[in-house]
MARLUMZA-798967 format. One line per 5 residues: number of its first residue (from 1); for each residue x negated, y negated, z of N, C-alpha, C. Coordinates in pm, 1 decimal. Each point is the difference from the previous one (the first is absolute). Layout:
N
NUM	X,Y,Z,X,Y,Z,X,Y,Z; ...
//
This chain:
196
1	-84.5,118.5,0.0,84.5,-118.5,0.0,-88.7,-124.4,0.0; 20.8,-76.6,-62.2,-67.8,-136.5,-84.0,56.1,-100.3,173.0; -128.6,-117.2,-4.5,17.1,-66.3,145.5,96.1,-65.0,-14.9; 79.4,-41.1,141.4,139.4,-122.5,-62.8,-57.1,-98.4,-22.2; 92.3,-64.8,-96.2,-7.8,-150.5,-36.9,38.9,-132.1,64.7
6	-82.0,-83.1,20.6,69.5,-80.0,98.1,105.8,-61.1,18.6; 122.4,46.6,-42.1,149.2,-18.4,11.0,57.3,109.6,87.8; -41.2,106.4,-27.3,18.5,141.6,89.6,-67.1,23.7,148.5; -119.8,-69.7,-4.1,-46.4,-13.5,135.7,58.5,-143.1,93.3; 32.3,-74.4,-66.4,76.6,-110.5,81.7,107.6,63.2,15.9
11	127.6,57.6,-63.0,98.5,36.0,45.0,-26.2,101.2,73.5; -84.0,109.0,63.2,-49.2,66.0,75.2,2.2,-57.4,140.4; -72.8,-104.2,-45.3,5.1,-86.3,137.8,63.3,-69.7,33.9; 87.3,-62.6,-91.9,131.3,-38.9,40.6,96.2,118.9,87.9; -12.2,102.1,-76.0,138.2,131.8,52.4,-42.5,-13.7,141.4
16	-170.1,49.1,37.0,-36.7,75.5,77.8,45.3,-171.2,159.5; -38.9,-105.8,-37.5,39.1,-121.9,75.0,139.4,18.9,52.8; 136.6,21.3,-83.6,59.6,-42.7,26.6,61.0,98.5,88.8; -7.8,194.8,-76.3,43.4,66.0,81.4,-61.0,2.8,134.4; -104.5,-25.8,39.6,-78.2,-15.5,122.2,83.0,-85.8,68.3
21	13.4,-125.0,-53.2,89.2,-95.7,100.2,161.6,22.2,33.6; 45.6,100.5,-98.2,151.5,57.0,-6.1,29.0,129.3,86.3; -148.3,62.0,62.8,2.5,96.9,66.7,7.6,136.5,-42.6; 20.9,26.7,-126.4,59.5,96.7,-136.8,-169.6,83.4,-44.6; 36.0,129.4,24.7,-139.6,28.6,-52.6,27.6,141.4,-115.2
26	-105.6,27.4,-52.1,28.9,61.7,-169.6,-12.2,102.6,31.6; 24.7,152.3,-57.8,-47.9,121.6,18.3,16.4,79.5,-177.6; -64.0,95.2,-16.1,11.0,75.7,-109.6,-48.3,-18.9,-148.9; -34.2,63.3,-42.1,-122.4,52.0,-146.5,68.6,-91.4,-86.6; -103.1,-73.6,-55.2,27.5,-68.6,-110.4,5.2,53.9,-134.3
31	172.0,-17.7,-64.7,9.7,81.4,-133.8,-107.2,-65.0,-97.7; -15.9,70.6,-124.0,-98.5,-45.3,-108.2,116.3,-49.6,-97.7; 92.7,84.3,8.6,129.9,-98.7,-130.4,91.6,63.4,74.7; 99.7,-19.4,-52.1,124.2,-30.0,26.3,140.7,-99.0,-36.3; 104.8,73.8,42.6,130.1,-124.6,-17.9,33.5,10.0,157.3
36	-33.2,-110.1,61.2,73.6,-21.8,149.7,123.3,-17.6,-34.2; 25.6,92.0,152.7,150.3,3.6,102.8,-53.4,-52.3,91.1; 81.0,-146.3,88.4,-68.6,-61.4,128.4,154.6,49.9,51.0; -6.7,42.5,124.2,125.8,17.3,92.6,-29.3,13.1,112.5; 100.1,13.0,103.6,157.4,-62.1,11.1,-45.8,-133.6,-31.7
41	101.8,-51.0,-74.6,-45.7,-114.9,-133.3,120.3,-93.3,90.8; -5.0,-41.3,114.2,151.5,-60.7,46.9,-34.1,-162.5,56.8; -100.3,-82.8,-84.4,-35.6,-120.2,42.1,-98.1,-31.1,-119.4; 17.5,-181.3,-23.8,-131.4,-45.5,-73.1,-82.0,21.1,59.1; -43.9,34.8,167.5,-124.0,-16.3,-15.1,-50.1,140.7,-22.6
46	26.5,139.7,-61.7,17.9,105.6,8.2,-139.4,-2.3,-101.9; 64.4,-85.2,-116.7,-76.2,-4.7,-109.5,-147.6,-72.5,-1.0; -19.6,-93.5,86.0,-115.2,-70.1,27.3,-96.1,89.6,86.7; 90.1,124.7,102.3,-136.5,67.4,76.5,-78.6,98.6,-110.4; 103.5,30.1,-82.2,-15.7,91.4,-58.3,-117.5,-58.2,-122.3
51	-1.6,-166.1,-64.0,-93.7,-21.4,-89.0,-129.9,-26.7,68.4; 35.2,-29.7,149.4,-138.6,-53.7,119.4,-84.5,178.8,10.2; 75.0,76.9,21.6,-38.2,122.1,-22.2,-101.4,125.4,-129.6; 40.6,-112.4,-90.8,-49.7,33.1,-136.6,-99.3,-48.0,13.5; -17.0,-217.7,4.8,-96.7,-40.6,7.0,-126.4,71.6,122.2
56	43.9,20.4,70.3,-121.2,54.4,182.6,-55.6,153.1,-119.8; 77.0,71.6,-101.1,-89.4,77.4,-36.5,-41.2,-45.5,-141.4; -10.8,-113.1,-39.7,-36.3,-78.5,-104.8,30.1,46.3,-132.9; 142.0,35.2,37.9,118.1,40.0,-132.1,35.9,-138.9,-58.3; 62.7,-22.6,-150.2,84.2,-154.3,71.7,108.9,140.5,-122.5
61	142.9,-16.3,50.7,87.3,73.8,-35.5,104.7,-121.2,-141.6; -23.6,114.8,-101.7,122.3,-67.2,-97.8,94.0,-20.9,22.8; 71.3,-38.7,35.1,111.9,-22.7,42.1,79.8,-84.4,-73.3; 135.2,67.4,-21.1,58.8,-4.6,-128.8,153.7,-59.2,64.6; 16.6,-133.4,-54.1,103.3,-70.6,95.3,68.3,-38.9,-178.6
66	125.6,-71.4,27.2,95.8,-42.8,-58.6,-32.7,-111.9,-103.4; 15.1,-27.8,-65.2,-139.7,-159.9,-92.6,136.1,-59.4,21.7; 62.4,-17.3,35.7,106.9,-94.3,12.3,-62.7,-95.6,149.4; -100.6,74.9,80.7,-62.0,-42.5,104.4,-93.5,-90.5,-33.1; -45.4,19.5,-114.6,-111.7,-97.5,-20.8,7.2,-89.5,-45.4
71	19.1,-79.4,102.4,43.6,-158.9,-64.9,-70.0,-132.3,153.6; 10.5,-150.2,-51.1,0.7,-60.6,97.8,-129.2,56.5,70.9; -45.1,-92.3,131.7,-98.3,49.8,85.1,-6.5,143.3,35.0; 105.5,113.4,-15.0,-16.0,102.5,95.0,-97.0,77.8,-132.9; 9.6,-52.6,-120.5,-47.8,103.4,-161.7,-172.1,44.1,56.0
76	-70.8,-125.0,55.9,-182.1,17.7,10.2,-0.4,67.5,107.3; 76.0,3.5,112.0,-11.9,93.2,104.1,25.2,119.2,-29.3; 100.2,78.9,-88.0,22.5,77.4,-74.1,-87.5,67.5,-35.0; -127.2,-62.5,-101.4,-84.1,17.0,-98.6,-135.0,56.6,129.7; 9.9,-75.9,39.1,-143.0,-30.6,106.5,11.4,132.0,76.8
81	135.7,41.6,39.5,-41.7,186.9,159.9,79.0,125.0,-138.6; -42.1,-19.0,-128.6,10.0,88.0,-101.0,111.5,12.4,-39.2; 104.5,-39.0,-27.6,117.6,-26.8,-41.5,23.9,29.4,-147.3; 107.0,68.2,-108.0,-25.7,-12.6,-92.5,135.2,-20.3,-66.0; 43.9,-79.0,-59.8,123.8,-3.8,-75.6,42.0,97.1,-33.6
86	127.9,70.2,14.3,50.6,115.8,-38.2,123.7,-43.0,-82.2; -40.5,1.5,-157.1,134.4,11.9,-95.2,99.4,73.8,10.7; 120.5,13.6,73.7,58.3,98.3,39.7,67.1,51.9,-153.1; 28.7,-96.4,-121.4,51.0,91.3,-74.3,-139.7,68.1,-98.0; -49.8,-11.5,13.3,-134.3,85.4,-55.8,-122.6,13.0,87.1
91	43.2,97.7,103.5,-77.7,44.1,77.3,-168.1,69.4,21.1; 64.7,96.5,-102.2,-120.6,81.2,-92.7,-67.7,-51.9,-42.2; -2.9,-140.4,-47.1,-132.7,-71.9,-65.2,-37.7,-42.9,163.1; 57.3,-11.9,69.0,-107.4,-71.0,156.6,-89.9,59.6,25.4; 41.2,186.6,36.1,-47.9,35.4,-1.4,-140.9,77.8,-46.1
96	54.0,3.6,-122.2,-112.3,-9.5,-109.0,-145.6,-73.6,-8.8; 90.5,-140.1,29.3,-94.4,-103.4,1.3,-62.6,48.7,133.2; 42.1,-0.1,61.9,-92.9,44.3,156.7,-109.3,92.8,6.6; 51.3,119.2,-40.1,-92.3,128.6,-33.9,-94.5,-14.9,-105.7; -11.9,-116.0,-117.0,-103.5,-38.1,-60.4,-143.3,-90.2,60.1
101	85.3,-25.7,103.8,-101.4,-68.1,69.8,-96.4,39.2,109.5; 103.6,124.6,36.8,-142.1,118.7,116.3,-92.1,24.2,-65.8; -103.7,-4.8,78.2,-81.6,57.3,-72.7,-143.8,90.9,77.7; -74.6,93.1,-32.9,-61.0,90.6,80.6,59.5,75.9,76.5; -57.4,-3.0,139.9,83.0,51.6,134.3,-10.7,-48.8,121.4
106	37.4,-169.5,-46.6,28.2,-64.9,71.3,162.7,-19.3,91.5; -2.2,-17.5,105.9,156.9,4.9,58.8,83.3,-83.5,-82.7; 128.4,77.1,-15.5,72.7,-70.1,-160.1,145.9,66.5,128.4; 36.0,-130.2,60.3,210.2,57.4,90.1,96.4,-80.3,-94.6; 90.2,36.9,-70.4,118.7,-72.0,-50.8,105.3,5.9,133.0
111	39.6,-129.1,79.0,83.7,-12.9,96.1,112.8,-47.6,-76.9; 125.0,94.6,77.6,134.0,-86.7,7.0,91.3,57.8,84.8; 93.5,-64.8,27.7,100.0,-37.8,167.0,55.8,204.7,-72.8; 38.0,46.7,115.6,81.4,100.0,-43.6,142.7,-16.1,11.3; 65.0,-138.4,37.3,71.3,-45.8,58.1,-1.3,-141.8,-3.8
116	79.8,-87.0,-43.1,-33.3,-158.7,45.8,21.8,-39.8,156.1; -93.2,-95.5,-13.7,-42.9,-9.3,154.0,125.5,-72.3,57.1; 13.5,132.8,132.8,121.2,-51.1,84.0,150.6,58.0,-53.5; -33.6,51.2,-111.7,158.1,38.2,-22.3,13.2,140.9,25.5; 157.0,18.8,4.9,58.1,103.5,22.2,50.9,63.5,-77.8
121	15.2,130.7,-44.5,47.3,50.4,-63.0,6.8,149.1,-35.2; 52.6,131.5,-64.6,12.0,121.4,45.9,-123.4,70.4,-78.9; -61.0,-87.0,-134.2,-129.9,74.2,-22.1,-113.3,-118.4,-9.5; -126.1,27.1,-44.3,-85.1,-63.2,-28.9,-13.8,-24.0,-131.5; -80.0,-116.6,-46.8,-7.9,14.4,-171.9,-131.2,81.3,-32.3
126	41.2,109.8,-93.6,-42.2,81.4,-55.7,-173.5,-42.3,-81.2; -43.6,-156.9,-6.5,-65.5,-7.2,-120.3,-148.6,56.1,61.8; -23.7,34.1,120.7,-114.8,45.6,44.0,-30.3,171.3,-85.6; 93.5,89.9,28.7,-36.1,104.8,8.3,42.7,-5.2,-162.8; 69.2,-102.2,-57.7,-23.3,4.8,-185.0,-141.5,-3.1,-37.9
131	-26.6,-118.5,16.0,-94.0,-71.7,-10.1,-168.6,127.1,32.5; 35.3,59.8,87.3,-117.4,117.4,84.0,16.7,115.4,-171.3; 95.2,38.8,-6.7,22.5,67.9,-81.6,-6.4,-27.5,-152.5; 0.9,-87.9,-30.0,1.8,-41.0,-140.4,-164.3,-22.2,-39.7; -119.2,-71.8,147.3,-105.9,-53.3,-45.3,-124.6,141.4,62.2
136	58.9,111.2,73.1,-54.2,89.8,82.2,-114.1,-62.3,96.2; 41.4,-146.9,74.8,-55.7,-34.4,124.7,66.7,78.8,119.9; -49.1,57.5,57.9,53.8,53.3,141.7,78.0,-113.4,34.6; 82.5,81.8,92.7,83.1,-114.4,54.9,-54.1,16.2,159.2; -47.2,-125.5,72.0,-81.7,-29.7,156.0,126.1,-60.9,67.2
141	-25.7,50.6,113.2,90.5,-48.3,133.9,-79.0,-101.9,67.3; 103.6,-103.0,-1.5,-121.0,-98.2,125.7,142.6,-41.0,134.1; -32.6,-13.9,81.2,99.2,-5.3,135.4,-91.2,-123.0,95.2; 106.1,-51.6,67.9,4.4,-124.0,101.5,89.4,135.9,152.2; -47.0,-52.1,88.5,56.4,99.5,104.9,1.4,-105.1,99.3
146	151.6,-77.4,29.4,-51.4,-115.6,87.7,-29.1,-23.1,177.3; 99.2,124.0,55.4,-66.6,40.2,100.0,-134.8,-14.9,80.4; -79.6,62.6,-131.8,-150.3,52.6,36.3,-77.7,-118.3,-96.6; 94.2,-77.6,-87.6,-69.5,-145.6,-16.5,-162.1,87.3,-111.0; 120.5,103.8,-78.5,-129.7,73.6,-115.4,31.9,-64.4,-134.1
151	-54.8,19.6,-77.9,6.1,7.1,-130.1,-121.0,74.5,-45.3; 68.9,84.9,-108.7,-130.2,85.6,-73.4,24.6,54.5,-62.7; -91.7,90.1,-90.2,41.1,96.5,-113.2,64.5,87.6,19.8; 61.9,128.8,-70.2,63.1,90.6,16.1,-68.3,87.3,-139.2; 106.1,153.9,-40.4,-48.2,84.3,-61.3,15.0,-92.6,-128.8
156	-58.1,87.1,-99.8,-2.3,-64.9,-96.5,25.0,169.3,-102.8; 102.0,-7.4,-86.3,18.0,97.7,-65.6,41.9,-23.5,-136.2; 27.4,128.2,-82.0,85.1,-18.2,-161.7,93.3,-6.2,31.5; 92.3,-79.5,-107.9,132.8,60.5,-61.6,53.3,51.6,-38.9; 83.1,108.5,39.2,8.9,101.3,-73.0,167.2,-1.0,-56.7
161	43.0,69.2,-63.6,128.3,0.8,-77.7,124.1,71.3,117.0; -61.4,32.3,117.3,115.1,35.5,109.7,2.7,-150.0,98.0; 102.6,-86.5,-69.9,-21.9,-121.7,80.9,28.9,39.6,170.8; 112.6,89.4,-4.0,77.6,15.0,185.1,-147.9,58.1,30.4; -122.0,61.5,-27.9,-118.7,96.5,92.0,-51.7,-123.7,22.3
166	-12.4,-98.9,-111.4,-85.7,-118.5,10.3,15.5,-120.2,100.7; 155.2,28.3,22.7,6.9,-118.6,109.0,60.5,70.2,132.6; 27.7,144.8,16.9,-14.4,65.1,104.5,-155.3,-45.0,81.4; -100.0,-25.1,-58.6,-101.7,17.7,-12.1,-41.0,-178.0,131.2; 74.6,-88.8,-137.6,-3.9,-139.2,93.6,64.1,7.8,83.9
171	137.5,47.3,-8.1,66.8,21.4,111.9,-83.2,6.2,120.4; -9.4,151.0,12.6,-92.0,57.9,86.6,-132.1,-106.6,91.4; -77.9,-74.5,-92.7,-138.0,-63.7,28.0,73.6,-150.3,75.5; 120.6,-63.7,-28.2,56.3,-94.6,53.6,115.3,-12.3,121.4; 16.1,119.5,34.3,47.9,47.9,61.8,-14.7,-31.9,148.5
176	-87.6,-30.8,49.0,-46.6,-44.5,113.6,-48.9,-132.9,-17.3; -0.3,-112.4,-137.8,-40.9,-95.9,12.4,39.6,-125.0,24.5; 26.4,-86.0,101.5,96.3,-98.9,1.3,-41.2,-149.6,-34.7; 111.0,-53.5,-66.3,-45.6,-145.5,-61.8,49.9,-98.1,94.5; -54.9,-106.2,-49.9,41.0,-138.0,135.5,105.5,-23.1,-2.7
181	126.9,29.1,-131.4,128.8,-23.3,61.6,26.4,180.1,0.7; 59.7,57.6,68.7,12.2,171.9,-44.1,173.9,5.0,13.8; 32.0,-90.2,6.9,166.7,-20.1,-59.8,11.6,14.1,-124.8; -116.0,-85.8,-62.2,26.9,-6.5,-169.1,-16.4,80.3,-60.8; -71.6,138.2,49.1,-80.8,67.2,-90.1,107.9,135.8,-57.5
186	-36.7,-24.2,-150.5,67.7,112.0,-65.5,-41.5,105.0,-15.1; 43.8,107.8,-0.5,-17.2,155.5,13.4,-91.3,4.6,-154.3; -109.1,90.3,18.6,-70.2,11.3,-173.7,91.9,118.5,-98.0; 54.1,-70.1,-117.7,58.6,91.7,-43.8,53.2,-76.6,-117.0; -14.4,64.4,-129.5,1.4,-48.0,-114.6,110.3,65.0,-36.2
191	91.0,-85.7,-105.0,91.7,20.4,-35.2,-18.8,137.5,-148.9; -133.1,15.2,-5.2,26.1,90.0,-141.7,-28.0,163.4,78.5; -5.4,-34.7,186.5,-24.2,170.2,75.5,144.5,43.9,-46.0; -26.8,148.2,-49.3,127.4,24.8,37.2,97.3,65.1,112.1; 102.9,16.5,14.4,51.1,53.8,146.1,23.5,130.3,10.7
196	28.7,8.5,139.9,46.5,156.4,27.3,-148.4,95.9,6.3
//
């Protein structure tokens, strides 16, 4: 692995500053690629331990938000903790475009919400474990546990074509993990498992 660049070591030290002063400390193996799942996903700040977490292992995560977001002052903040416009009606070229740009075997995470942050509802959106499957990035677990005031990695596996084994699977690993609101948090479960 090639040394970081000095954008990657400042945000290093940014992560490592702030979680220190937030009391929040990291645990678990840093994936090499991947499409992040961050959960129990039940607060904005769910999403910030989780990029402070990336940065402390000097990831900076793609993260693939709405381009309807990028606008006005919030667009360079966006740009700046890895943010990437996501064309929602032509998706496949984002991605595309993304995966042209890894390169070696350097840490390469495509992040997105499995869930929009804070909402409720009876499944999650599906575009993670598409997205895992269409580009054959493993799909990585990352978890906030607020209790114990953790955040850290989790397993990191394929996708495979039995979606219910696949999220039995998250199920299972989130199962014990609680988010800062744990009212909000929705059960993992995609609308294309099937029942029974």
């Amino acid at each position: 692995m090639t040394r970081p660049t000095a954008a990657v070591a400042v945000r290093r030290s940014i992560a490592r500053l702030v979680l220190r002063a937030a009391r929040w400390r990291t645990t678990g193996t840093v994936p090499q690629r991947g499409v992040l799942v961050g959960a129990p996903h039940t607060s904005n700040w769910d999403w910030v331990l989780t990029l402070l977490l990336a940065w402390d292992y000097g990831i900076t995560i793609r993260l693939l938000v709405k381009r309807e977001l990028f606008r006005g002052p919030l667009a360079p903040v966006l740009r700046a903790t890895g943010a990437i416009a996501l064309d929602r009606d032509h998706p496949g070229d984002t991605i595309r475009a993304l995966l042209a740009e890894a390169e070696g075997d350097e840490p390469f995470v495509i992040g997105l919400a499995a869930e929009g942050t804070r909402s409720r509802g009876e499944h999650w959106k599906s575009g993670f474990h598409r997205i895992a499957r269409q580009t054959g990035l493993p799909i990585t677990l990352a978890f906030l546990d607020a209790p114990s005031r953790t955040v850290g990695w989790g397993p990191t596996f394929p996708a495979s074509a039995d979606v219910r084994a696949d999220m039995d699977r998250v199920r299972e690993f989130y199962a014990d993990k609680t988010g800062i609101h744990p009212d909000d948090f929705t059960p993992p479960r995609l609308r294309e498992e099937p029942r029974g």
